[in-house]
C-alpha positions in Angstrom: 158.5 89.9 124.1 155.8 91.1 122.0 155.9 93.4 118.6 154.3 96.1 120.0 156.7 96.1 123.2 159.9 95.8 121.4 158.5 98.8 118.9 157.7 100.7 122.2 160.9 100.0 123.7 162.9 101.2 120.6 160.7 104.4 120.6 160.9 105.4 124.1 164.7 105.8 123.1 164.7 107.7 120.9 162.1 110.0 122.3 163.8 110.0 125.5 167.3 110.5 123.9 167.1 113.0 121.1 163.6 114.9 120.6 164.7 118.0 122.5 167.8 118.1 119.6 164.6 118.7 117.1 162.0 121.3 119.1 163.3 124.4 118.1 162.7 125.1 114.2 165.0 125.6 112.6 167.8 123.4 114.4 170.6 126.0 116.1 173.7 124.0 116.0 176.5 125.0 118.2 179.9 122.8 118.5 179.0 121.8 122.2 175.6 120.8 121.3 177.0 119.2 118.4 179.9 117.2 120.7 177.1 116.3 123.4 174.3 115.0 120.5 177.4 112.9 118.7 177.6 111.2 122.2 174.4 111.0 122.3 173.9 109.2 119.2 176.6 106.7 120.0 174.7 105.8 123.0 171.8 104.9 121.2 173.7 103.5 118.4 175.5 100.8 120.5 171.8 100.6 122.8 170.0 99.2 119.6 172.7 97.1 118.1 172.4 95.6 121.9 168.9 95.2 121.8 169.0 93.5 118.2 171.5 91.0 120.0 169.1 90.1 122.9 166.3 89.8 120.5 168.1 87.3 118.4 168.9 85.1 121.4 165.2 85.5 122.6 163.9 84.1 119.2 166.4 81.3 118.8 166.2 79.4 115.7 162.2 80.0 115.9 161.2 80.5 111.8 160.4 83.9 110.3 157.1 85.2 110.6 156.8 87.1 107.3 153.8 90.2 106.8 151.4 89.6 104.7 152.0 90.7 100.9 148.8 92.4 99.5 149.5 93.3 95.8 152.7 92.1 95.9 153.6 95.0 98.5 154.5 94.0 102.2 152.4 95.6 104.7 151.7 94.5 108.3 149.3 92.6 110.2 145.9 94.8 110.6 145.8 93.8 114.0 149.5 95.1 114.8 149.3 97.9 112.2 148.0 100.7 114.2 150.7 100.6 117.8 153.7 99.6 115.1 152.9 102.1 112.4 152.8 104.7 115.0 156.2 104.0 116.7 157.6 104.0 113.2 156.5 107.1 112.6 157.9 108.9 115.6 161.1 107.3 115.0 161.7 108.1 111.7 160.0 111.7 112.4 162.8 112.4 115.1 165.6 110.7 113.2 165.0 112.5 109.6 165.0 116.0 111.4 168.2 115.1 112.9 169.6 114.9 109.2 168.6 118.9 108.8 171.6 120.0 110.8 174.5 120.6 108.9 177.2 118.1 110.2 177.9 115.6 108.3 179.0 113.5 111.3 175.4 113.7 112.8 174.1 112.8 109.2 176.6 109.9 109.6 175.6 108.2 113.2 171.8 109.0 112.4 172.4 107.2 109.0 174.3 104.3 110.7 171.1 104.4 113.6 168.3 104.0 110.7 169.9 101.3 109.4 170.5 99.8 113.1 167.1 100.1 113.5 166.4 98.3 110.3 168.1 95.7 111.3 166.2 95.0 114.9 163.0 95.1 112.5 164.1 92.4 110.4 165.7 90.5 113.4 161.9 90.8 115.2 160.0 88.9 111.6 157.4 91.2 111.9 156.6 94.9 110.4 160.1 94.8 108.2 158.3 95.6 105.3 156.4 98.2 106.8 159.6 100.4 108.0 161.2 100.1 104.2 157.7 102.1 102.8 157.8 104.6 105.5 161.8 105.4 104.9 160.5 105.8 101.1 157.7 108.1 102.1 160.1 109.9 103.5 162.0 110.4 100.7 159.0 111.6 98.8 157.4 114.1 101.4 161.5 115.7 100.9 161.3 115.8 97.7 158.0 117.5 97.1 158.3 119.8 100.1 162.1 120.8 98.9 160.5 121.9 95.1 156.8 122.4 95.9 155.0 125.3 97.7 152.1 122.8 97.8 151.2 119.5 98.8 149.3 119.3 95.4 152.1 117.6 93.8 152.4 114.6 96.1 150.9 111.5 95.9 147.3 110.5 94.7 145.3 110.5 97.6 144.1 107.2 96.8 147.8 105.6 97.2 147.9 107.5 100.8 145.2 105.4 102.6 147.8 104.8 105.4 147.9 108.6 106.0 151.6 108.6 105.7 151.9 111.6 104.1 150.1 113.9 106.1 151.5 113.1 109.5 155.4 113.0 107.9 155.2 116.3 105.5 154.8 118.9 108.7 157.2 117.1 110.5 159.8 117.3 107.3 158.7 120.7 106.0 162.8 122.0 106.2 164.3 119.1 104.8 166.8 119.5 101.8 168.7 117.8 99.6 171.0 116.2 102.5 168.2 114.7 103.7 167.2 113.1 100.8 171.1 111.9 100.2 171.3 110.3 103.6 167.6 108.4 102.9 169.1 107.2 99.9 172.2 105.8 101.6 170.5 104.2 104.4 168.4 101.9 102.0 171.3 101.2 100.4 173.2 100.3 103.5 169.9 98.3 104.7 170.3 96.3 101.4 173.9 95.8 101.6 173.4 94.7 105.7 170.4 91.7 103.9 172.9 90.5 101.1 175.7 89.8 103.6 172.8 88.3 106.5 169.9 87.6 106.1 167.5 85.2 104.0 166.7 85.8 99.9 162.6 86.0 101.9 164.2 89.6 103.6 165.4 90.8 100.3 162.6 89.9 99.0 160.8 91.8 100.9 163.1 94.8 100.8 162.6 94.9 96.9 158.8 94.6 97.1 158.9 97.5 99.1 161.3 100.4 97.9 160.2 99.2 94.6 156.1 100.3 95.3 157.9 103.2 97.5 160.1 104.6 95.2 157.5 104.5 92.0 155.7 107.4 94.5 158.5 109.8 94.0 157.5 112.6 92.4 160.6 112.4 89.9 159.1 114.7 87.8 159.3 117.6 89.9 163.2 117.7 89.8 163.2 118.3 85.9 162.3 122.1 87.7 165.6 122.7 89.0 166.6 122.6 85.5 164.0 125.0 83.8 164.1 127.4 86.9 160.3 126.9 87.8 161.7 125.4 91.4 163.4 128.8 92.3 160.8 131.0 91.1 158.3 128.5 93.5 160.3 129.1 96.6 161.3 132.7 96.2 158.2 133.8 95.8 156.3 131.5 98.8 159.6 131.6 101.2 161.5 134.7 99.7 164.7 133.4 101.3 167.0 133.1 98.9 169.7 131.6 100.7 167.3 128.8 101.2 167.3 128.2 97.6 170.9 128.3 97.4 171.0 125.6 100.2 168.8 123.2 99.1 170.0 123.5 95.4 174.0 124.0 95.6 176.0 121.9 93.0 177.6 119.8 96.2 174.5 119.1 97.7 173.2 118.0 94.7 176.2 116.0 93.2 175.7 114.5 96.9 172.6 113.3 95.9 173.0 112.3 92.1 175.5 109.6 93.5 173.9 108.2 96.4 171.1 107.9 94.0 172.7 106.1 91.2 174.6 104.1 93.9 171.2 102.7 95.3 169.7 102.1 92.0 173.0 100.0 90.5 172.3 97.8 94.2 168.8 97.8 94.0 169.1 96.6 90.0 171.7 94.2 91.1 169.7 92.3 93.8 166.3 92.0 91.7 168.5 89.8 89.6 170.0 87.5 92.1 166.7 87.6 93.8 164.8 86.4 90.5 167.5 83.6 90.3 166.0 82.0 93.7 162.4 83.0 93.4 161.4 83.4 89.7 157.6 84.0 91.1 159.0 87.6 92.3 157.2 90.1 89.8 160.7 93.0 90.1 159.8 94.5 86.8 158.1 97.4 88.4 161.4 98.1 89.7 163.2 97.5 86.6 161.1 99.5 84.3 160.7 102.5 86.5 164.8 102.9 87.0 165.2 102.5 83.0 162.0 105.4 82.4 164.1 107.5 84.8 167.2 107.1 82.6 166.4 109.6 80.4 165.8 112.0 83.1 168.6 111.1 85.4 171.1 111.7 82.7 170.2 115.1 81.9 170.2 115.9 86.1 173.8 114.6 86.0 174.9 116.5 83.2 172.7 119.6 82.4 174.9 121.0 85.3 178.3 122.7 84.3 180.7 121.5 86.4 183.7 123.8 86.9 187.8 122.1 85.7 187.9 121.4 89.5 185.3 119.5 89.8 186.3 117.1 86.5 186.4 114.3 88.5 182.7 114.7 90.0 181.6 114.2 86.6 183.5 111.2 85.8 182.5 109.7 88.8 179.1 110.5 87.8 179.4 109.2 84.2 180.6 105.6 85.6 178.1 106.0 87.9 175.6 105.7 85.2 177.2 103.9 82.6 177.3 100.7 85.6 173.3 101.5 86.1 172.7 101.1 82.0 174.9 98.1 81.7 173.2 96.7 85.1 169.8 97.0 83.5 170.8 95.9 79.9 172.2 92.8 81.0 168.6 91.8 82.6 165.9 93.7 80.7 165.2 92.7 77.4 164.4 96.0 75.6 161.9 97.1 73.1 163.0 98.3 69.6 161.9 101.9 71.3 164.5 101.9 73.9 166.9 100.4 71.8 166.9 103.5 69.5 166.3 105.8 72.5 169.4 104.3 74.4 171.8 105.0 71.3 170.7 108.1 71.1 171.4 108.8 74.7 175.0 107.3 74.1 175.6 109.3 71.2 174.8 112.9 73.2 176.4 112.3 76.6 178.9 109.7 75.7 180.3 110.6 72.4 183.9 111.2 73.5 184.1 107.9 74.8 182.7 106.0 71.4 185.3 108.1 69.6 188.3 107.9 71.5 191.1 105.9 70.0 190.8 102.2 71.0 194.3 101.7 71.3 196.1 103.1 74.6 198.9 103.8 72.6 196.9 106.3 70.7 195.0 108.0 73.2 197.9 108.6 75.3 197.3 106.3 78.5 198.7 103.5 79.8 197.4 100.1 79.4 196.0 99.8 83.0 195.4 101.6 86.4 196.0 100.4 89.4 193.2 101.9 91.9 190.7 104.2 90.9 189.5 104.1 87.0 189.6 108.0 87.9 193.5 108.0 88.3 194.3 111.6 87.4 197.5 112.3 86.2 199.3 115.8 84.8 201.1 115.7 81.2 203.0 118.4 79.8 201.3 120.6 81.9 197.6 119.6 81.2 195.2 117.7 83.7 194.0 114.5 82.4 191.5 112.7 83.3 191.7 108.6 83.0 188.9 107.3 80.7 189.7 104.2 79.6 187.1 102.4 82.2 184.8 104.5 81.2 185.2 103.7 77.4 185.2 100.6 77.8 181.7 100.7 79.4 180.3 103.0 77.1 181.6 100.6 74.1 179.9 97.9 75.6 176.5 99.8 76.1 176.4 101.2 72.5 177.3 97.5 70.9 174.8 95.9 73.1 172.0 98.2 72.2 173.5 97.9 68.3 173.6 94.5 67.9 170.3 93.9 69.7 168.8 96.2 67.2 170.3 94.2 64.7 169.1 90.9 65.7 172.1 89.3 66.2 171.9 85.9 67.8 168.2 85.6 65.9 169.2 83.6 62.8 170.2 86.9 61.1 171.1 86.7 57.4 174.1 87.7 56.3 173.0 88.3 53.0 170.5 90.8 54.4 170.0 93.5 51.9 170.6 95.8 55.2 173.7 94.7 55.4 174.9 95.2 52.0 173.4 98.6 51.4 175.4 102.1 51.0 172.6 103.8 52.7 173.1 102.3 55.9 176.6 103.9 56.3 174.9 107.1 56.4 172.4 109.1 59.0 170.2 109.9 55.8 167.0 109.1 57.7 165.6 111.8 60.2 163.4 109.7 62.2 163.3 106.0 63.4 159.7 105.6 61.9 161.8 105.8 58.4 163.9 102.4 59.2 163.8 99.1 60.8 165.4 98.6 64.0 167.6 96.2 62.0 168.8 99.0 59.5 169.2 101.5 62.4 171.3 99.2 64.5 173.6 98.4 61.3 173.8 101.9 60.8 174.9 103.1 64.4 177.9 100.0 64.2 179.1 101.0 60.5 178.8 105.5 61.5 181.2 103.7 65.1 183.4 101.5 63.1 184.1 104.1 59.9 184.8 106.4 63.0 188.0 104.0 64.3 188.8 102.1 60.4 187.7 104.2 57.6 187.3 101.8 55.2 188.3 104.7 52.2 191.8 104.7 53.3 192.4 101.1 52.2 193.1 100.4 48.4 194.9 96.8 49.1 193.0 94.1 50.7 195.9 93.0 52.9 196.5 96.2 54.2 192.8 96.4 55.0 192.8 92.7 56.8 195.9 94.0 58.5 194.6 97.1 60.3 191.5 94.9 61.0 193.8 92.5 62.9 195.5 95.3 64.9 191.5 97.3 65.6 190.8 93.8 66.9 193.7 93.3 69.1 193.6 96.6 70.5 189.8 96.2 71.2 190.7 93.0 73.2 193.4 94.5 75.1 190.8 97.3 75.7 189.1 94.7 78.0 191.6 92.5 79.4 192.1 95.3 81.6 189.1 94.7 83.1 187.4 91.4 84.1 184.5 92.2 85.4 183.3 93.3 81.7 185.5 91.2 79.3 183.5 87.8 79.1 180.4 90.1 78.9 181.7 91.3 75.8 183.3 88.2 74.0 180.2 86.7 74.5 178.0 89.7 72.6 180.3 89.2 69.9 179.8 85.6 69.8 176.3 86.4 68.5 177.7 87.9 65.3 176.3 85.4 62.1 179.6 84.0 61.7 179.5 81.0 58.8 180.4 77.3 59.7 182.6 77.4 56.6 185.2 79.9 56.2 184.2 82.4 53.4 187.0 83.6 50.7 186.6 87.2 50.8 188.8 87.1 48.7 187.0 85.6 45.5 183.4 87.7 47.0 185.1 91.0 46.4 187.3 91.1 43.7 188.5 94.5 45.1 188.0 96.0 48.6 185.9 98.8 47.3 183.1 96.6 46.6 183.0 95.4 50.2 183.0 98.9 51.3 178.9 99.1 51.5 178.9 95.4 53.6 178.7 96.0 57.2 178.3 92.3 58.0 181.4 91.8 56.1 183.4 94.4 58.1 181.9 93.6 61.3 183.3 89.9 60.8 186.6 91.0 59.6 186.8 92.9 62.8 185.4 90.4 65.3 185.8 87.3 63.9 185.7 84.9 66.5 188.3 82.3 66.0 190.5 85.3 65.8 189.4 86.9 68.5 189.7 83.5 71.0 193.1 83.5 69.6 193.9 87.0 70.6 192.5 86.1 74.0 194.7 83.6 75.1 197.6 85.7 73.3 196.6 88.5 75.6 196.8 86.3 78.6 200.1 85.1 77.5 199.0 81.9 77.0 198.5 81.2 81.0 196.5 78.6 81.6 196.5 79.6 85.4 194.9 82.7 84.7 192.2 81.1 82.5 191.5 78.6 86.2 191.1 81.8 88.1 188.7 82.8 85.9 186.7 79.4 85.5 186.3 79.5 89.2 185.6 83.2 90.0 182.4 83.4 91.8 181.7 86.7 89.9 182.7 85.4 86.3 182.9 82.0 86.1 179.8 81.3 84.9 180.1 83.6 81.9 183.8 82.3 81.5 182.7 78.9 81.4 180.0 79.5 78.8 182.5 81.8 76.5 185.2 78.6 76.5 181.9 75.7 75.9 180.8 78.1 72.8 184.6 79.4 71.3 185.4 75.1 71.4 182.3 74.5 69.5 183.1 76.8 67.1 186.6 75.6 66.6 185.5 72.0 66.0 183.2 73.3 63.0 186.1 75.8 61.7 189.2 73.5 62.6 191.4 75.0 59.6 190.8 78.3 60.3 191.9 77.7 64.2 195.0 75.9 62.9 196.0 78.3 60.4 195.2 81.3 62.3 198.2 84.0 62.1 199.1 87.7 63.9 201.2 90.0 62.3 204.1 91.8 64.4 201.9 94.5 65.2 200.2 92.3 67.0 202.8 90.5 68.2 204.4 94.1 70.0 201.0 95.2 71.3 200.6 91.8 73.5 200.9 92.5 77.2 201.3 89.6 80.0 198.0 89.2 81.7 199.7 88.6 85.4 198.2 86.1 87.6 196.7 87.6 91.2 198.3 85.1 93.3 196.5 84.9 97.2 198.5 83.6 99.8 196.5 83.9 102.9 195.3 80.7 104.7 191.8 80.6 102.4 193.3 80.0 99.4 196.2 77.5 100.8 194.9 74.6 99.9 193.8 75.2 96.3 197.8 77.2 95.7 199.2 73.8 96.0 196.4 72.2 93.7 197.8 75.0 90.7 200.2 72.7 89.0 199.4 69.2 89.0 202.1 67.8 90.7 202.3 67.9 94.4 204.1 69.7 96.9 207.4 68.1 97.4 208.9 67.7 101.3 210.6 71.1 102.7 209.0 73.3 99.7 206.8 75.8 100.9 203.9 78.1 99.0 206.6 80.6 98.7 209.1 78.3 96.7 206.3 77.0 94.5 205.2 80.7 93.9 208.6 81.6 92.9 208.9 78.6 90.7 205.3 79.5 88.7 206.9 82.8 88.2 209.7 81.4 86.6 208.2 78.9 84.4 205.6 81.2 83.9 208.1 84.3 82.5 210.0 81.4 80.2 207.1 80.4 78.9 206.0 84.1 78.0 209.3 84.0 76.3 208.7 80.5 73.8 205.0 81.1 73.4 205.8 85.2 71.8 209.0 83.9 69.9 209.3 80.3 69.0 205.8 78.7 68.2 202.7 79.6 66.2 199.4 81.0 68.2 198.1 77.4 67.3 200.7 75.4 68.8 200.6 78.1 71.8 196.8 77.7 72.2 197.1 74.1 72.4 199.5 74.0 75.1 198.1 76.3 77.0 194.2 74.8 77.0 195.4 71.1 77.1 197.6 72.2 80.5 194.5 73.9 81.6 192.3 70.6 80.9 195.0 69.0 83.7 194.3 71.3 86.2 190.5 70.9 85.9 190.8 67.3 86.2 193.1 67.3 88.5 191.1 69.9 90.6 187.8 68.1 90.0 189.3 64.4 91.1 190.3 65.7 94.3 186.6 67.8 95.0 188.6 70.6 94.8 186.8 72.4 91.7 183.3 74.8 92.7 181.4 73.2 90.3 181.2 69.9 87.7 183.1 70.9 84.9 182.0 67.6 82.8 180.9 69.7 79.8 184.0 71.5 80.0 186.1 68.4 79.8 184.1 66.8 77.5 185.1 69.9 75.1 188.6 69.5 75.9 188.3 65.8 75.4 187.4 66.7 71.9 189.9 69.5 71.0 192.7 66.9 72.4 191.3 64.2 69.7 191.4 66.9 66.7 195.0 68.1 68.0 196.1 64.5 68.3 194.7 64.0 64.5 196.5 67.3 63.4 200.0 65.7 64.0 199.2 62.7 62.3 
């Protein structure tokens, strides 16, 4: 079967099956039209999926025939372009107007039909590429015909050679913002459909294409709805206010704000793992048109004044883009510019969250939620919101932009006069022109920590080290909670300057208020790092179980794996400071058992029996062996809290989990070579054994 037939075919159905739903303009929906088009729909639905299955036994295990990529953008064979390109467009010109009609079941099935489509595209090798551009064209003639009474604002001729524009834009004249919402879903379906089934050279492709079709959007033109030139534009050439009021409600457009931010977070996502496999793919188009649109996307979310009922649109809106900045940040590395530009950002929408009491204690929640991080709950009578997730994000954002600033990581001095100065304690300076990145970034940490530990309260250095030790511990158990985050954070911390030696403190500052200007020195109070590897396995309870289901976690293993390789190293050149290390009973009270996710489906079987080194004895079944971890592992909660010191604790409990790795990696049971790894635990065993001595 030949591209243009199999283009044809899909085409004739759809023309055949559903253009007389989009004739008459605007689209009368009544509930037996809408019943006998929902049937419809499933037909067609289940008639592509079928036709995607005969063409995948048609083409066997024949190789991919890939478009050519001109410019880095994928378009198709000139040859095949014309017959293709024009199927496509009657498709996606039937399919789109379908999403006008206000039923969100319709919007569902069309949705689910695009993306069906998608998929026979792919399936077929040819034109994939193609289809991608025209769905983004799509979302572009929406946009500008929703908040432009002219075509004037769309795209530069010059970037419409293909004509797209002019044949979709009367076809799409009543879109609205649904449209654009179920657009945006579909992609993002279409990328999820690649990661789960296709090859890295499809999502490749994918990404070369929304990323050219989405830097077309005229983004600009939605800053309107927020200075009111977009409802004087339409009043005046459609004086139909209600048509306003459609394409502009707060629900239509929250709709929008999160299938938007959903698709960028995926979209951001995938040009990492797709740069890990082909490091010739040039994503930063894509990368540095989502972070210019920051700016912008954050004042769309929140220039909008959500009523008390709708508290929890917002917050799904603020983790919404909180995952998008800490997405990007982890693969972009910024310019001073954006550095400063980011804090700022933090500091106006995210302020709340920087200040809120670290401790969960103090801010009223519990330590963890099961479910939603949006878990509302009612106290004495008020609504509250859960923001613990989200603070936890935004904490990580502001000290990542902070310390980057800063320098950290880059042979920074500790005797920096920066660092030692009064002035940087203070927002003195009016403009960033005025200061070094360095001295703004020191500035921005010492205004966040003097906000949490004033440093003027404390007259006595051991109180001061004290509440230092309890901020720290609470700003561990602050991300515990959450793995997905925590070694992301332990490791930015890592980068702080801390000495080989141990420094006496002490004997520098005779009295604490001479150390009050030194930011270095209270950052490192704070996050010293032998402490803070300490307070880790403390907040684990010493489980070396949970430490192997983090080592081989296919999300965070890697970053586990680097965080243990770099805290050893570190302990080797600070061995005293490890051995002598100490928690008060603050401490001590705030710890909280880090329970063990235990899987007992088939899966996992065969690595539940490999958790404790010895093996399963005759008649003892994963159940008994589950209940017997549980009980060793609550007695051993017990000794490690009450009857040994956090270095004796921290031995036991990384020597045991140097048996499992060994054990795991002798029998090929272990995801990767852990020979570093053991090598490190090779050496901590030979300093332990020389401690005794």
């Amino acid at each position: 079967m030949s591209c243009s037939s199999e283009y044809s075919r899909l085409c004739r159905l759809i023309n055949a099956s559903l253009r007389s739903y989009t004739e008459s303009e605007p689209i009368q929906l009544t509930k037996e039209k809408e019943k006998h088009l929902l049937i419809v729909l499933s037909q067609v639905s289940r008639e592509i999926q079928r036709c995607g299955d005969e063409l995948e036994c048609d083409s066997g295990k024949q190789p991919l025939v890939l478009n050519p990529v001109i410019g880095g953008h994928c378009f198709p064979a000139p040859e095949l372009y014309s017959e293709c390109h024009n199927c496509f467009l009657e498709i996606l010109s039937i399919l789109v107007g379908l999403l006008n009609m206000k039923s969100q079941y319709i919007q569902h099935l069309v949705g689910n039909i695009l993306v069906g489509i998608s998929n026979f595209v792919s399936k077929s090798g040819r034109n994939f590429g193609d289809f991608l551009h025209l769905l983004c064209v799509c979302i572009e003639v929406v946009i500008s015909n929703i908040l432009s009474s002219s075509s004037a604002s769309l795209s530069d001729p010059n970037n419409d050679g293909l004509g797209l524009i002019s044949v979709l834009q009367p076809r799409l004249v009543n879109a609205n913002w649904h449209v654009v919402t179920c657009l945006s879903r579909v992609l993002h379906n279409i990328l999820k459909y690649l990661k789960q089934n296709c090859s890295s050279e499809l999502a490749e492709i994918y990404l070369h294409s929304v990323s050219y079709g989405l830097s077309n959007v005229p983004w600009d033109l939605l800053d309107k709805i927020h200075s009111g030139q977009a409802y004087d534009m339409q009043i005046s050439s459609n004086g139909n206010a209600s048509l306003l009021r459609n394409i502009c409600s707060p629900e239509a457009w929250f709709l929008f704000l999160g299938s938007l931010l959903q698709l960028f977070c995926s979209l951001v996502e995938q040009s990492g793992l797709v740069e890990e496999i082909h490091c010739s793919l040039d994503e930063h188009l894509l990368l540095d048109k989502i972070t210019c649109l920051i700016p912008k996307i954050l004042n769309w979310c929140f220039s909008v004044k959500w009523d008390s009922g709708n508290a929890c649109i917002q917050q799904y809106l603020r983790h919404k883009m909180l995952m998008l900045m800490t997405r990007l940040t982890l693969q972009v590395h910024w310019e001073c510019s954006t550095l400063v530009l980011w804090l700022q950002l933090l500091r106006r929408h995210f302020q709340d969250l920087l200040v809120q009491p670290i401790s969960a204690y103090d801010s009223g929640f519990d330590d963890s939620l099961e479910g939603s991080p949006f878990l509302a709950s009612i106290a004495d009578g008020v609504h509250k919101i859960h923001t613990r997730h989200l603070q936890r994000q935004a904490i990580f954002l502001f000290l990542k932009c902070s310390f980057s600033l800063v320098g950290f990581g880059k042979e920074t001095d500790i005797r920096c006069v920066c660092a030692s100065s009064n002035s940087c304690l203070t927002h003195e300076l009016k403009s960033g022109q005025e200061c070094s990145g360095k001295r703004k970034g020191l500035s921005e940490i010492s205004e966040w920590l003097q906000d949490h530990l004033p440093l003027e309260m404390f007259v006595d250095y051991g109180i001061y080290s004290e509440k230092c030790s309890i901020f720290a511990s609470s700003f561990m158990q602050l991300y515990v909670d959450e793995d997905d985050i925590l070694f992301e954070v332990l490791l930015q911390l890592l980068a702080l300057p801390f000495p080989l030696e141990q420094v006496d403190w002490n004997d520098r500052c005779n009295a604490i208020h001479e150390a009050k200007g030194d930011i270095i020195y209270h950052v490192l109070n704070i996050f010293n790092p032998i402490h803070l590897f300490h307070l880790f396995l403390a907040k684990l309870h010493y489980d070396h179980s949970v430490l192997l289901d983090y080592l081989i976690s296919k999300d965070i293993g890697v970053n586990c794996v680097q965080y243990l390789l770099r805290c050893l190293r570190l302990v080797f050149r600070s061995w005293n400071l490890f051995v002598d290390f100490s928690m008060c009973q603050n401490e001590i009270i705030q710890l909280s058992c880090k329970k063990r996710k235990v899987l007992l489906d088939g899966s996992d079987s065969h690595y539940k029996a490999d958790i404790s080194v010895s093996p399963m004895k005759k008649g003892e079944t994963l159940g008994t062996l589950e209940k017997e971890h549980k009980r060793h592992h609550n007695h051993g909660n017990k000794r490690f809290c009450t009857s040994q010191q956090p270095f004796e604790n921290a031995k036991d409990c990384l020597l045991s989990l140097k048996r499992c790795v060994e054990s795991l990696h002798h029998k090929n049971l272990f995801p990767y070579n852990p020979s570093a790894l053991l090598r490190s635990f090779t050496r901590f065993q030979e300093l332990c054994h020389q401690q005794e001595k």
